[in-house]
C-alpha positions in Angstrom: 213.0 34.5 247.3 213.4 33.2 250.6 216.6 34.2 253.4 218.4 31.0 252.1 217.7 31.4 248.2 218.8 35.3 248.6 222.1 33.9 250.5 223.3 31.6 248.4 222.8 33.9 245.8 224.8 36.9 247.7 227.9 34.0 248.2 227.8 33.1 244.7 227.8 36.5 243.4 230.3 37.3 245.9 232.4 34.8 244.3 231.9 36.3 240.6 233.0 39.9 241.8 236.2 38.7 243.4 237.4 36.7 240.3 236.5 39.5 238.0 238.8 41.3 240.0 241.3 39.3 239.7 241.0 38.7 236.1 241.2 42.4 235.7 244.6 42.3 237.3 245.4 39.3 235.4 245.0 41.2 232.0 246.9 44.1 233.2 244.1 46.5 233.6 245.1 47.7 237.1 248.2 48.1 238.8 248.0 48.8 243.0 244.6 50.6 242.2 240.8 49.9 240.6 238.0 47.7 241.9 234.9 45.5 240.9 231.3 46.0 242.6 228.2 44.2 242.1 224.6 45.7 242.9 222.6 43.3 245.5 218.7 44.1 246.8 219.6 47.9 248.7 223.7 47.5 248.5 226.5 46.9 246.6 228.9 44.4 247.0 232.8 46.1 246.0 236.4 45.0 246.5 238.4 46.6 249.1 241.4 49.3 248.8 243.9 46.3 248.0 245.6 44.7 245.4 242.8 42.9 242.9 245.4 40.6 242.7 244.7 38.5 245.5 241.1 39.9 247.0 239.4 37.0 248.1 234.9 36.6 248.4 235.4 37.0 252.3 237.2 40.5 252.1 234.4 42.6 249.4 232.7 45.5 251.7 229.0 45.8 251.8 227.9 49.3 251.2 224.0 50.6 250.9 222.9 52.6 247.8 221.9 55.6 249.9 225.3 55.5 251.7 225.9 59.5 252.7 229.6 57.9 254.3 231.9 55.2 252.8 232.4 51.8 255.5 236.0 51.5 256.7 237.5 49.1 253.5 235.8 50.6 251.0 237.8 52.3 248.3 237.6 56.2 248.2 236.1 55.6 244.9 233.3 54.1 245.8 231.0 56.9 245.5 231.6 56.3 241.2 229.7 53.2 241.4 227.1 54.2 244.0 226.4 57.3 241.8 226.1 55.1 238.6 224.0 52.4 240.4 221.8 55.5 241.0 221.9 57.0 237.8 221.5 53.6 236.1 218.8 51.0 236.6 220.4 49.2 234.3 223.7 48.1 235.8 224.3 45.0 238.1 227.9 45.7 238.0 230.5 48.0 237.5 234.4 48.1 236.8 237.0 50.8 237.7 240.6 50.5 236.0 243.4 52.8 234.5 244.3 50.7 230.9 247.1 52.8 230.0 245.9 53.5 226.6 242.9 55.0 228.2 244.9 58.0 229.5 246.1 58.4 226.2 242.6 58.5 223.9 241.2 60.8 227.2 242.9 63.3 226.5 242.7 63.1 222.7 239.0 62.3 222.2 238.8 65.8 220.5 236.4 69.0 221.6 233.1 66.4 221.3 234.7 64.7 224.1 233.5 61.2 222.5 235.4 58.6 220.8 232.8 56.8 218.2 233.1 53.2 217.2 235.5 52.3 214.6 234.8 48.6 214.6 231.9 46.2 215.4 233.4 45.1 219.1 233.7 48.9 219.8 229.6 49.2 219.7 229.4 47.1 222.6 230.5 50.2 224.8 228.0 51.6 223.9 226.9 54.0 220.6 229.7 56.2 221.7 232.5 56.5 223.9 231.8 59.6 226.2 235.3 61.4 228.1 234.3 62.9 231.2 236.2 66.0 231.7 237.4 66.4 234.7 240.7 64.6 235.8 240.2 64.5 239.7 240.0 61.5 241.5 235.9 60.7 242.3 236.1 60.6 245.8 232.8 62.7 247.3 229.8 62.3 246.2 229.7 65.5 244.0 232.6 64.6 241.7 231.0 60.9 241.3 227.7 62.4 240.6 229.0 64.9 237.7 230.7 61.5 236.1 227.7 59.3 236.6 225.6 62.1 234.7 228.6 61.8 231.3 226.8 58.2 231.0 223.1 58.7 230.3 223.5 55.7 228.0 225.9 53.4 226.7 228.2 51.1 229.2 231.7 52.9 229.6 232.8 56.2 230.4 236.5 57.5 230.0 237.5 59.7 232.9 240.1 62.1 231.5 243.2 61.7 233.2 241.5 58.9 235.6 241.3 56.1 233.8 237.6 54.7 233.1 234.3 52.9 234.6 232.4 50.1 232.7 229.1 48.9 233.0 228.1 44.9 232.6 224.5 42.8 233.9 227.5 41.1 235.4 230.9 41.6 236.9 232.6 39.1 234.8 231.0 41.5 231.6 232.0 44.4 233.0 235.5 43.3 233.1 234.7 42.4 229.3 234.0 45.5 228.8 237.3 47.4 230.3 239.2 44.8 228.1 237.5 46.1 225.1 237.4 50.0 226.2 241.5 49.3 226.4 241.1 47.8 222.8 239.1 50.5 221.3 241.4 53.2 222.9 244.3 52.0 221.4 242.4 51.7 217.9 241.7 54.9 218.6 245.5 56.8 218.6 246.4 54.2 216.3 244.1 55.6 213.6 244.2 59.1 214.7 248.0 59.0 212.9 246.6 57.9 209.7 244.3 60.9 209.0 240.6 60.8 208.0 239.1 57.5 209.3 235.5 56.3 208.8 233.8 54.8 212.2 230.7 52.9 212.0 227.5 54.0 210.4 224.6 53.8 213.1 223.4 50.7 211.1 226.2 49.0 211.8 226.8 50.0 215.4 223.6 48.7 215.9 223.7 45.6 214.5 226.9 45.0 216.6 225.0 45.8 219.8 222.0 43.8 218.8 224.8 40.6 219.4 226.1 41.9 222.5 223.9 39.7 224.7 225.3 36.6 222.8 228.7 37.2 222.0 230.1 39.5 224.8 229.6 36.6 227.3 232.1 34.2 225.3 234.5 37.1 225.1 234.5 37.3 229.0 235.1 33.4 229.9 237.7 33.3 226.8 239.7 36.7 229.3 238.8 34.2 232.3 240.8 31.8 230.7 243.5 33.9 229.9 243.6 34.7 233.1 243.5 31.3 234.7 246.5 30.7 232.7 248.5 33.7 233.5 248.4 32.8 237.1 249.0 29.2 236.7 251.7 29.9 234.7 253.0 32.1 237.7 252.8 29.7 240.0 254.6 27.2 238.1 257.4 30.3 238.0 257.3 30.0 241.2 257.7 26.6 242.5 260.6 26.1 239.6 262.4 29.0 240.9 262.3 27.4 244.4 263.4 24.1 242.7 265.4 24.9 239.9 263.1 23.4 237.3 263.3 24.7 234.0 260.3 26.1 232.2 258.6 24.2 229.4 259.4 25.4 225.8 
């Protein structure tokens, strides 16, 4: 790959991991904190300490894989994803959020500390949902490394008391995938009411994750779209507010 080739390629990717960001906020999986990275040749690429809401291509921070201190900008939770880019050669890209059912299913996962699959969009977390247990914010490089090692496998790990961290080849699936953690957590206390309920046989959770690749992609641009409609629809608040315009019905 040539200077220009790898470039155009760092721009474009800079783009994806700022409007995954925004999506995220979009959907109501943050609120003033959480952040997207992507992994490039030696770095990663991750929004700043601001409001997802609005970051913007030109404001991610680089920071190297064998960073020992955290650039100026960089969230103080960056050492989660630059322990799980070291734990995982698997993953291009990585979400932090707080879904508020998350809390909720942390800290009722159970003494296995893993919330299994109940249906087929839950397998593509992974073959289980692992709760690491420990509800301190990851900001050294100790506390990131102890959560990194909770995910040996899978793509999402619930931090008890903190929220959770998703895995994707892309930013845009790893958004997808906090969408879906938020999903299966609320499956999760719903059911837990109801008594005895049967979660997937490995069978079946692995016929769902043989799909992933193909379907998991459409659920992300169908949440893009979502989100490109929440803000429009925002906008359009807020330019009939200024003009006294009513809202269409």
């Amino acid at each position: 790959m040539t200077r220009d080739e790898a470039d155009r390629r760092e721009a474009g990717l800079r783009e994806e991991v700022a409007e995954a960001g925004r999506v995220l906020s979009a959907l109501g999986l943050v609120t003033a904190f959480g952040h997207v990275s992507a992994r490039v040749p030696g770095t990663m690429l991750i929004t700043p300490a601001a409001d997802l809401a609005d970051v913007t291509a030109d404001r991610l921070v680089p920071v190297p894989l064998t960073a020992d201190q955290l650039p100026p900008g960089a969230p103080a939770e960056a050492w989660a994803h630059l322990a799980l880019y070291r734990h995982r050669a698997d993953a291009d890209a990585i979400a932090r959020a707080q879904p508020p059912s998350a809390f909720a299913a942390g800290v009722a996962a159970g003494p296995d500390q893993v919330i299994w699959p109940l249906y087929g969009q839950a397998a593509w977390l992974g073959e289980r949902l692992p709760v690491h247990d420990d509800a301190r914010l990851l900001r050294s490089a100790e506390l990131a490394e102890a959560a990194a090692a909770s995910l040996p496998d899978g793509e999402a790990l619930l931090l008890r008391g903190n929220g959770a961290l998703t895995l994707g080849a892309s930013p845009g699936l790893a958004v997808a995938r906090m969408w879906l953690l938020s999903a299966v957590c609320q499956a999760f206390l719903d059911t837990r009411a109801a008594g005895t309920v049967t979660p997937l046989h490995a069978a079946e959770t692995e016929s769902w994750r043989a799909v992933a690749g193909e379907l998991l992609p459409r659920l992300w641009q169908q949440l893009r779209t979502r989100a490109q409609r929440h803000r429009a629809q925002l906008r359009w608040r807020g330019g009939s507010a200024r003009t006294g315009e009513r809202e269409p019905a």
